[in-house]
KEMAR-906115 format. One line per field, with one value per residue: z, y, x of N, C-alpha, C in turn. Coordinates in nm, 3 decimals. Each point is the difference from the previous one (the first is absolute). Example, Ala and Ser with C-alpha at 12.3 -4.5 7.8 and 13.67 -1.06 7.14 Angstrom:
# KEMAR-906115
nup [0.780 / -0.072];
nnorth [-0.569 / 0.105];
neast [1.319 / -0.035];
caup [0.000 / 0.006];
canorth [0.119 / 0.119];
caeast [-0.089 / 0.082];
cup [0.000 / 0.073];
cnorth [0.120 / 0.109];
ceast [0.090 / -0.077];
***
This chain:
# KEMAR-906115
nup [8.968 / -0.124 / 0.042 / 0.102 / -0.128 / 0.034 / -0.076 / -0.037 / 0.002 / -0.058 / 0.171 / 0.044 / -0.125 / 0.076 / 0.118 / -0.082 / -0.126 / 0.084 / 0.009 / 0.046 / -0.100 / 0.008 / 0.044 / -0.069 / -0.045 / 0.110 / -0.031 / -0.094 / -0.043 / 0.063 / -0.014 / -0.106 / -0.017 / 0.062 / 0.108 / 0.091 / -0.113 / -0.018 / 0.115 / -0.051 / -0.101 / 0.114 / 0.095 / -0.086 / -0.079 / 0.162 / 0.064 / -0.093 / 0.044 / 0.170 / -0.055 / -0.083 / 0.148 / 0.116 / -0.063 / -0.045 / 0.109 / 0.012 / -0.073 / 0.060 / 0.107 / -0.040 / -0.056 / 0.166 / 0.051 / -0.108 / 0.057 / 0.135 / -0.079 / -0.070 / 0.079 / 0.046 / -0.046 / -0.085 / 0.185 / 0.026 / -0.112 / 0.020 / 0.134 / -0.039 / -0.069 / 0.095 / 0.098 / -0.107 / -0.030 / 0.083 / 0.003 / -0.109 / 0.100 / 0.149 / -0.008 / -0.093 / 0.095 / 0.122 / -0.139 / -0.088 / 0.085 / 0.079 / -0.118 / -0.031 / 0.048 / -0.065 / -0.131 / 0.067 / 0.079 / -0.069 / -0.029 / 0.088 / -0.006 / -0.114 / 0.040 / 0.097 / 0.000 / 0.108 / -0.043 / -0.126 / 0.057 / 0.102 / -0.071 / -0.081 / 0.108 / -0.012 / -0.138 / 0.063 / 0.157 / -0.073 / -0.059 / 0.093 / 0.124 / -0.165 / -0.012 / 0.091 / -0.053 / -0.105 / 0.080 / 0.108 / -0.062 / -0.089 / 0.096 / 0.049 / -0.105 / -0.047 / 0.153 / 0.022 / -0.116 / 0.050 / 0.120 / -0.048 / -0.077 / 0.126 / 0.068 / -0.160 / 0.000 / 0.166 / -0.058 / -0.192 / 0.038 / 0.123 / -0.031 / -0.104 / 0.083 / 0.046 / -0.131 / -0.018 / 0.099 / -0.036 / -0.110 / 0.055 / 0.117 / -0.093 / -0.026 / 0.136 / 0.008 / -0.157 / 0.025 / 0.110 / 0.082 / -0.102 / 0.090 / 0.132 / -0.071 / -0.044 / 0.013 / 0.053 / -0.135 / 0.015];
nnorth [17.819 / 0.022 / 0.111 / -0.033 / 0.000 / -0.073 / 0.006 / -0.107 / -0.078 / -0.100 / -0.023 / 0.117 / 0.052 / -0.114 / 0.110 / 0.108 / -0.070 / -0.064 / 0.109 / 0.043 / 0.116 / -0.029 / -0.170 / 0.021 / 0.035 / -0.058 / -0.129 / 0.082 / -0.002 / -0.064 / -0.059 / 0.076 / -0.053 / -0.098 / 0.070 / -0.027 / 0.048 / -0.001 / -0.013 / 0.091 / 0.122 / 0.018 / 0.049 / 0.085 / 0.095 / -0.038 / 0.018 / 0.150 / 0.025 / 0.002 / 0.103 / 0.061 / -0.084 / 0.040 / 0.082 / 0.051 / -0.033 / 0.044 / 0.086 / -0.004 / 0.006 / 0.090 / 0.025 / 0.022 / -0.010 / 0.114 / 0.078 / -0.028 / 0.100 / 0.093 / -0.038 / 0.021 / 0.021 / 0.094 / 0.038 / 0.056 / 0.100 / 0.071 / 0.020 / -0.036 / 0.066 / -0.007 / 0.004 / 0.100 / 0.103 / 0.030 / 0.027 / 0.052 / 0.041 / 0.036 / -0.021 / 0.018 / 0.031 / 0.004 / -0.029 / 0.000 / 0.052 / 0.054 / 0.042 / 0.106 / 0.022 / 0.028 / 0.042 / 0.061 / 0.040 / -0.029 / 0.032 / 0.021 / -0.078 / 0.041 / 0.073 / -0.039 / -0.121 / 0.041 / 0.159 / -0.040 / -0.076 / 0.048 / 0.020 / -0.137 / -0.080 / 0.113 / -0.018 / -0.092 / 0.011 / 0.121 / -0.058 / -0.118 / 0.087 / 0.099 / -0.138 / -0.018 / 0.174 / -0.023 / -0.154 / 0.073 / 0.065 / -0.115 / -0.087 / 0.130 / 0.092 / -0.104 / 0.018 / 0.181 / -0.003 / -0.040 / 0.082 / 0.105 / -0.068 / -0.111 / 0.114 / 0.008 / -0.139 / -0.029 / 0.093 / 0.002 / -0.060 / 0.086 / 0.114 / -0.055 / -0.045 / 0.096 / 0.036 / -0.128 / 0.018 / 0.129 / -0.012 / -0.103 / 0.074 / 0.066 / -0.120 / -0.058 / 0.149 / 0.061 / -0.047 / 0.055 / 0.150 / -0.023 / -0.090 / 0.104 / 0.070 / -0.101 / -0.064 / -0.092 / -0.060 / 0.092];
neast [11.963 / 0.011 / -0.012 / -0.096 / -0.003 / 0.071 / 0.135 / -0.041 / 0.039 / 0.072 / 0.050 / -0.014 / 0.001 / 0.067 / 0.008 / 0.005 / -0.033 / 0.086 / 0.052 / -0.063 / 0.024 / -0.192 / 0.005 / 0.052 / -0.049 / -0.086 / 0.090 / 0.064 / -0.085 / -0.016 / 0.184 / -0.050 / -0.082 / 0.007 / 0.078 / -0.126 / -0.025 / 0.139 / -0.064 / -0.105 / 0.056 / 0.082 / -0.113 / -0.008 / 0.135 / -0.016 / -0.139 / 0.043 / 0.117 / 0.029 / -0.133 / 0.110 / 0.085 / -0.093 / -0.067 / 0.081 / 0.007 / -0.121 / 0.030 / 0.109 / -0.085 / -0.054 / 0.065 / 0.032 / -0.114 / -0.006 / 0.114 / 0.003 / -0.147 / 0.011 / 0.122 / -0.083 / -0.114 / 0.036 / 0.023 / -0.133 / -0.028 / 0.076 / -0.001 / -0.137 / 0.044 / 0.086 / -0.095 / -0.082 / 0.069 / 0.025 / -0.130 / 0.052 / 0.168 / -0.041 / -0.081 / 0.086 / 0.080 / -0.060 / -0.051 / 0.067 / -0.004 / -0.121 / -0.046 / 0.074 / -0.111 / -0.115 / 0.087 / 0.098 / -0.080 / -0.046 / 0.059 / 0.045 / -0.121 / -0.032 / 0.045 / -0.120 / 0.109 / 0.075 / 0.019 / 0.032 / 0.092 / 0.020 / 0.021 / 0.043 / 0.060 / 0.069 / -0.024 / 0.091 / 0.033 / 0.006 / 0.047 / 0.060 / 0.112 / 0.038 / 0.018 / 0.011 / -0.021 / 0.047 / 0.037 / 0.031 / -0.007 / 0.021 / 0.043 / 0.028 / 0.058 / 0.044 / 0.011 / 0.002 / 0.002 / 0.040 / 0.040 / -0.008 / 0.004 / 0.048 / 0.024 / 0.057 / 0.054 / 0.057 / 0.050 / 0.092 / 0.067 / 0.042 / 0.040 / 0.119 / 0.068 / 0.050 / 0.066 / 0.043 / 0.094 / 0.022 / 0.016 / 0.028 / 0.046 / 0.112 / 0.068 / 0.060 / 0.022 / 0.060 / 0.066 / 0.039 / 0.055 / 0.069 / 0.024 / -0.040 / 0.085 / 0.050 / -0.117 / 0.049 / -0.025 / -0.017];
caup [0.034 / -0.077 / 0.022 / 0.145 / -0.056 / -0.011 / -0.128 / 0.033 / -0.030 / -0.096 / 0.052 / 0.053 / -0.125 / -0.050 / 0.138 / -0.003 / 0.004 / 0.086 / 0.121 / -0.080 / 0.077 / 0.125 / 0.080 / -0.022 / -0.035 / 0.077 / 0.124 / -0.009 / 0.045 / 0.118 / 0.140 / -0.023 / 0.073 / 0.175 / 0.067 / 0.035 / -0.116 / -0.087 / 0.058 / -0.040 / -0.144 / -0.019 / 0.071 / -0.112 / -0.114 / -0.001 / -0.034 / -0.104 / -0.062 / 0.068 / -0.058 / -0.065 / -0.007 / -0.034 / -0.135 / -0.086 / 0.050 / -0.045 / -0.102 / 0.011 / 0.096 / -0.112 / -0.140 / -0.029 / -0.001 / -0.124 / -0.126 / 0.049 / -0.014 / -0.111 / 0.047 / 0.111 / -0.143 / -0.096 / 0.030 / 0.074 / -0.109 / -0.048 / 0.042 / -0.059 / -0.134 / 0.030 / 0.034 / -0.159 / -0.080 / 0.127 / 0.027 / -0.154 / -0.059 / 0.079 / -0.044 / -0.112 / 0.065 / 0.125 / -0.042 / 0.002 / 0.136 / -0.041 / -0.056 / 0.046 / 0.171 / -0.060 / -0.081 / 0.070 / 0.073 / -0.106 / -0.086 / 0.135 / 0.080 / -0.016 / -0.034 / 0.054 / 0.028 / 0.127 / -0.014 / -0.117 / 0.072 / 0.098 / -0.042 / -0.057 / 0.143 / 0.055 / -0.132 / -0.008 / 0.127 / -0.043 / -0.111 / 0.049 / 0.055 / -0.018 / -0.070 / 0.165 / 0.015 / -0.114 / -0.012 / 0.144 / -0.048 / -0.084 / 0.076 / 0.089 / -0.098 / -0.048 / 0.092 / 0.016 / -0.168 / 0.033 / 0.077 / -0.074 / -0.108 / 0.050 / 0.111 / -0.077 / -0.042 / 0.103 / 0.024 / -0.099 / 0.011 / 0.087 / -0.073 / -0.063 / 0.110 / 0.027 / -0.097 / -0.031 / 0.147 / 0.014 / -0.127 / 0.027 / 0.095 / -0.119 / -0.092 / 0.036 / 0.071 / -0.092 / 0.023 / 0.077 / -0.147 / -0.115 / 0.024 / 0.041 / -0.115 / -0.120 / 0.023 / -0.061 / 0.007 / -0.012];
canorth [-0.140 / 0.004 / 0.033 / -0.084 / -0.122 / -0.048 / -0.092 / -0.171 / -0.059 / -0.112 / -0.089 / 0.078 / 0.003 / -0.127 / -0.027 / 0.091 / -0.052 / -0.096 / 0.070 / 0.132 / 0.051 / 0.058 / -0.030 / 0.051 / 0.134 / -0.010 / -0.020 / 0.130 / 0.078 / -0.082 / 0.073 / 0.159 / 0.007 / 0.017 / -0.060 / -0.131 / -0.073 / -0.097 / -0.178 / -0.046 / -0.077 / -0.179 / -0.157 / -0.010 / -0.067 / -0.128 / -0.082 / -0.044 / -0.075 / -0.122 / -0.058 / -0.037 / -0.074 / -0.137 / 0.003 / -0.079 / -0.166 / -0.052 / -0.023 / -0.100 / -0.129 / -0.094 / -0.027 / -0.101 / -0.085 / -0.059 / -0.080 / -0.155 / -0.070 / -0.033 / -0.048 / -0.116 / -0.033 / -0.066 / -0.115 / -0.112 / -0.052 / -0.065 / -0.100 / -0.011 / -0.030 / -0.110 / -0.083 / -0.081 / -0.041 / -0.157 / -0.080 / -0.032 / -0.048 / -0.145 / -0.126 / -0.090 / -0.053 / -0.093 / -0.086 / -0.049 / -0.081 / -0.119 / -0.143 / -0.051 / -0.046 / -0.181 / -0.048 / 0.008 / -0.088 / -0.097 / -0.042 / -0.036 / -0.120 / -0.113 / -0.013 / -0.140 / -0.105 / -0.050 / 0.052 / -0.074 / -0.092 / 0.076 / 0.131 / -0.059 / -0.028 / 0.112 / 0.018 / -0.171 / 0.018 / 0.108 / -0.037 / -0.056 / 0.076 / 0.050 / -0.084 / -0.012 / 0.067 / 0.000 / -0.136 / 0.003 / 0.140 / -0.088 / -0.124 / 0.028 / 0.014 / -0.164 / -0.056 / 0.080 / -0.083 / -0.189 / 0.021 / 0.070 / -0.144 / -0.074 / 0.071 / 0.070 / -0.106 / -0.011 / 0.079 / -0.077 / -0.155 / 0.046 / 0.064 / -0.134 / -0.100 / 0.055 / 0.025 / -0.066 / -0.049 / 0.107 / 0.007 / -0.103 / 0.051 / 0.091 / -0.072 / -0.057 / 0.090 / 0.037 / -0.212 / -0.046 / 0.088 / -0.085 / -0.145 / 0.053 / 0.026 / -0.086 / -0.132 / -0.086 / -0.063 / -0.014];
caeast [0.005 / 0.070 / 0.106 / 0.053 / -0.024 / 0.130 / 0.002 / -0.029 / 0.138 / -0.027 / -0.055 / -0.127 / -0.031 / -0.052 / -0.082 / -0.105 / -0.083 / -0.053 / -0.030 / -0.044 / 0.050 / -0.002 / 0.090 / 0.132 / -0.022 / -0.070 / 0.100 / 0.066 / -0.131 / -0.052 / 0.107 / -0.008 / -0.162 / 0.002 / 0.116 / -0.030 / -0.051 / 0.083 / -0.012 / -0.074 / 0.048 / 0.041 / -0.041 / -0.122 / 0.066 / 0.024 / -0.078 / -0.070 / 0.096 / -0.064 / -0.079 / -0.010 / 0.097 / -0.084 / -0.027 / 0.137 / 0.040 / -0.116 / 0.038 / 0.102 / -0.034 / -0.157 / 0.091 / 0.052 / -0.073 / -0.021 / 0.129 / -0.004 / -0.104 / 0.037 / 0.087 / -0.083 / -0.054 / 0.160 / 0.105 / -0.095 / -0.031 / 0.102 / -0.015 / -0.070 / 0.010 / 0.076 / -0.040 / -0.058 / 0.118 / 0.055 / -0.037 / -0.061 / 0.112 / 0.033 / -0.153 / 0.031 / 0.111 / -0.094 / -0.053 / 0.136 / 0.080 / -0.067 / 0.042 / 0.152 / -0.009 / -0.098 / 0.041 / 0.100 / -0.074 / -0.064 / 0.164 / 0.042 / 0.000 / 0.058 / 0.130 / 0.104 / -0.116 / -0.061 / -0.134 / -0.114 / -0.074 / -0.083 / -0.063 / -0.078 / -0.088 / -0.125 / -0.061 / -0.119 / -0.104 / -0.103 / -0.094 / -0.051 / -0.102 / -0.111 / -0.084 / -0.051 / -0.071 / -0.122 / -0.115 / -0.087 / -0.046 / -0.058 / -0.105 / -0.112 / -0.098 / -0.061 / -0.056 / -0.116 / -0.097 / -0.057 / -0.112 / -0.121 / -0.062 / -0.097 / -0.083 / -0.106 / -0.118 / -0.097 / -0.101 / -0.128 / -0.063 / -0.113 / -0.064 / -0.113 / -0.075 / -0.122 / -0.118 / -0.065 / -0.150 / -0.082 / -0.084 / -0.059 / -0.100 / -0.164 / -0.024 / -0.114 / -0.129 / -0.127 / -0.091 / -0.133 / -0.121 / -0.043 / -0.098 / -0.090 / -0.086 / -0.021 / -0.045 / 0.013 / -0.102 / -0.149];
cup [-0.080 / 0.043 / 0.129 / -0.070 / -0.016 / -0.135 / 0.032 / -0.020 / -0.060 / 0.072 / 0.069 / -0.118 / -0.036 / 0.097 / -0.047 / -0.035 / 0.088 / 0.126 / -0.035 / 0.069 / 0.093 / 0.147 / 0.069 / 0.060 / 0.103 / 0.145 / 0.019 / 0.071 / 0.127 / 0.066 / -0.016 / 0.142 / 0.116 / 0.027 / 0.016 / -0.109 / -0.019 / 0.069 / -0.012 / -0.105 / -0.009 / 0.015 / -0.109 / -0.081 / 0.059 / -0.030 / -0.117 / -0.102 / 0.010 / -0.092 / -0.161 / -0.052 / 0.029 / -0.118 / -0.065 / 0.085 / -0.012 / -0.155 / -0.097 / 0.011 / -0.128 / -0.081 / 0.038 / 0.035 / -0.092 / -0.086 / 0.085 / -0.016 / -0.136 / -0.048 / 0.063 / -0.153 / -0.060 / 0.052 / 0.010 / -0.166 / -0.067 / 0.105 / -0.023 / -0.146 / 0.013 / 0.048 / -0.048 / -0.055 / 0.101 / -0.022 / -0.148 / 0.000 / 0.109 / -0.056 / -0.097 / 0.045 / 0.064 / -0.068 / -0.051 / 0.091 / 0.067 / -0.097 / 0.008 / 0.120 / -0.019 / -0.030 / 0.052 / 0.114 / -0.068 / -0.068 / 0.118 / 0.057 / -0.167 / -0.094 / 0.044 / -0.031 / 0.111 / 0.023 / -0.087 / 0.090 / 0.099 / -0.101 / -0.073 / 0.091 / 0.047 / -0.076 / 0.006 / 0.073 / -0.014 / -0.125 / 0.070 / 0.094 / -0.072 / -0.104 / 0.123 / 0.032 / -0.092 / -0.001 / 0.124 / -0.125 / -0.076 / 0.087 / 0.056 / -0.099 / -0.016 / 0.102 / -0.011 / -0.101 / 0.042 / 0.100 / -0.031 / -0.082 / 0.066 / 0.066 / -0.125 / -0.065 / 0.099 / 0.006 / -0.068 / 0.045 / 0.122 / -0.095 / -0.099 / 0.052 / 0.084 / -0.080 / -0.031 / 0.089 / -0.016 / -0.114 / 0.008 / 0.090 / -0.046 / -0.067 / 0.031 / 0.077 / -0.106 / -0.073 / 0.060 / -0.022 / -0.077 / 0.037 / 0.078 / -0.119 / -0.095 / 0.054 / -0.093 / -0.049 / -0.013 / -0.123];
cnorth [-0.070 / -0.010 / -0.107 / -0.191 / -0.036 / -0.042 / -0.135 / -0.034 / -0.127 / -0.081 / 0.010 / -0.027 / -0.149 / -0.007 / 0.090 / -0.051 / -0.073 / 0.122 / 0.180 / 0.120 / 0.133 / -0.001 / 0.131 / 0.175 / 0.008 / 0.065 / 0.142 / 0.088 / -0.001 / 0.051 / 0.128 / 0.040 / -0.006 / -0.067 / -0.161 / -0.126 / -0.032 / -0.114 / -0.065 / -0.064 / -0.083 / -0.130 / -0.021 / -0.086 / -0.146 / -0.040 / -0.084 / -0.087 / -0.176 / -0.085 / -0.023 / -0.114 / -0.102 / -0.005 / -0.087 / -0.125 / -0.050 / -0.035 / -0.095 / -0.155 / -0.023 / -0.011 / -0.145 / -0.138 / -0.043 / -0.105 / -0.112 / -0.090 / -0.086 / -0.085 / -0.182 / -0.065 / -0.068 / -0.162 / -0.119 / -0.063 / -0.139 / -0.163 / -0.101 / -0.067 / -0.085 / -0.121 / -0.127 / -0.102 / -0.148 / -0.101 / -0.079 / -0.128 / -0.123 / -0.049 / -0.085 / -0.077 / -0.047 / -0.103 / -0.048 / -0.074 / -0.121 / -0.125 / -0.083 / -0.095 / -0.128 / -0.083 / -0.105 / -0.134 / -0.142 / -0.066 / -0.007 / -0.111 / -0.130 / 0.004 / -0.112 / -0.100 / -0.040 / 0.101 / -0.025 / -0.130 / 0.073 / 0.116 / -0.138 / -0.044 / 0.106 / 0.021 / -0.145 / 0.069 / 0.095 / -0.064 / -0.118 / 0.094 / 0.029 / -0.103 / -0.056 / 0.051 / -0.007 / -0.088 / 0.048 / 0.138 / -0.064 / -0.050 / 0.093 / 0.078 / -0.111 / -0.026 / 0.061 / -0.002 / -0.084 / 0.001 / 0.121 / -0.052 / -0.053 / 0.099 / 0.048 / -0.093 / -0.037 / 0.130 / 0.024 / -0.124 / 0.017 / 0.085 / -0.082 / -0.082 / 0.116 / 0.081 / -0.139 / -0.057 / 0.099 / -0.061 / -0.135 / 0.014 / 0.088 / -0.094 / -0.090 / 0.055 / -0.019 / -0.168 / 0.011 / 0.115 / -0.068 / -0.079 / 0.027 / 0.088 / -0.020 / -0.132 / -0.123 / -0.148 / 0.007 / 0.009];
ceast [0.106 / 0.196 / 0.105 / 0.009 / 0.180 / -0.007 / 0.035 / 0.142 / -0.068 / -0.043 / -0.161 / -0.074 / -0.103 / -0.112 / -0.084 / -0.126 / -0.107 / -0.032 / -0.055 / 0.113 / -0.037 / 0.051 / 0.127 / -0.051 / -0.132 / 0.067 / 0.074 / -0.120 / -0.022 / 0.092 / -0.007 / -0.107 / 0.027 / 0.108 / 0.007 / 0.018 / 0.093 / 0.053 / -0.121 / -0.010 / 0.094 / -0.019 / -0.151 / 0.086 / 0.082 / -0.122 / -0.040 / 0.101 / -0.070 / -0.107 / 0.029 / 0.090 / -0.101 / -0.109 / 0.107 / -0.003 / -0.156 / 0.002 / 0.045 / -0.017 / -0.137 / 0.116 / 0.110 / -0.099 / -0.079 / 0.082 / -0.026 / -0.095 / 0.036 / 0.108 / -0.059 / -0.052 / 0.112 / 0.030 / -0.127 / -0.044 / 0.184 / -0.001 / -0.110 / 0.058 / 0.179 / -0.075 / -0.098 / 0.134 / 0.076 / -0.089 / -0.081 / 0.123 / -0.031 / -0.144 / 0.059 / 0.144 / -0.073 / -0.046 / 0.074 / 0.104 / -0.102 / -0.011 / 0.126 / 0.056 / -0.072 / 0.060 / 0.110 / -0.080 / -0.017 / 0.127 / 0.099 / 0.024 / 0.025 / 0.140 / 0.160 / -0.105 / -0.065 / -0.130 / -0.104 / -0.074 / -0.081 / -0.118 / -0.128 / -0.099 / -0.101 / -0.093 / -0.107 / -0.077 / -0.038 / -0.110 / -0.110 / -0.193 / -0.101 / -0.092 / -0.055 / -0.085 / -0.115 / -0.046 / -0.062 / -0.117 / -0.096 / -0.103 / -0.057 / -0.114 / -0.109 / -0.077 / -0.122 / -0.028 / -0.064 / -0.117 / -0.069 / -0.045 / -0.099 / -0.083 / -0.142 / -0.055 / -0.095 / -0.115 / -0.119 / -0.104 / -0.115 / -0.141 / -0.129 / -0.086 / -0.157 / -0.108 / -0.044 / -0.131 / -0.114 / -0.043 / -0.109 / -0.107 / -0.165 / -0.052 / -0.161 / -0.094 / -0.063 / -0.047 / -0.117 / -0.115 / -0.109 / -0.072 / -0.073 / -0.112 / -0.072 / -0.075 / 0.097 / -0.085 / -0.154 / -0.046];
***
């Protein structure tokens, strides 16, 4: 067996490993054996070539879907950790521009005089409105004080008024009691 074994060359050499060299020395056997057989053995040593190219492209394909997994992560974690980062930098600019914008709003109009006048006018009739509001907020408070007051003295004053009738009423039952009971005079 020994002997039908070829010496490898450097490039075979890197393949040996990866391939046994029964392969090799099968195939010699086999076209020895039956006439028929060495289309057989070829359409074997395509097959099997076949399978181990798709082995190697299966291969291939988990290794390279790993690297893309792994690849995906990296970019999805990195994106993530830009996006912390944007948005640590725009919240303190946004607020910033905003006020800028208030500020800007508010200091605007009276920078002329004809706007100090208009801007003062809008400041009367706003101040006006809302003291408008607080004497109508006032009186009507004051009003319903005023009438839950009387509604809870009329109601004391009923109350009194009818314990007093009632108590009078006992009053002169146990009168008379008494004077049916009691002889007077004798």
């Amino acid at each position: 067996m020994a002997t039908n074994a070829k010496p490898s060359s450097s490039r075979t050499g890197a393949r040996s490993s990866a391939r046994p060299r029964t392969n090799t020395r099968a195939k010699s056997t086999r076209s020895s054996a039956r006439p028929g057989a060495k289309t057989r053995a070829g359409s074997a040593r395509t097959s099997a070539a076949s399978n181990a190219t798709r082995t190697n492209r299966s291969s291939r394909t988990d290794a390279s879907q790993v690297r893309e997994g792994v690849t995906k992560a990296r970019n999805g974690a990195a994106a993530i950790v830009r996006q912390g980062a944007e948005r640590a930098v725009d919240v303190p600019v946004g607020a910033a521009l905003t006020v800028r914008d208030r500020v800007s709003d508010v200091v605007e109009p009276l920078t002329t005089s004809s706007g100090r006048e208009k801007e003062l006018r809008s400041l009367r009739t706003q101040v006006t409105r809302e003291f408008n509001k607080f004497e109508r907020r006032g009186g009507q408070a004051r009003r319903k004080a005023t009438q839950r007051v009387r509604s809870t003295r009329t109601r004391v004053q009923r109350e009194v008024k009818q314990n007093r009738t009632k108590a009078e009423r006992q009053l002169k039952k146990a009168q008379k009691v008494v004077k049916e009971r009691v002889p007077v005079g004798s």
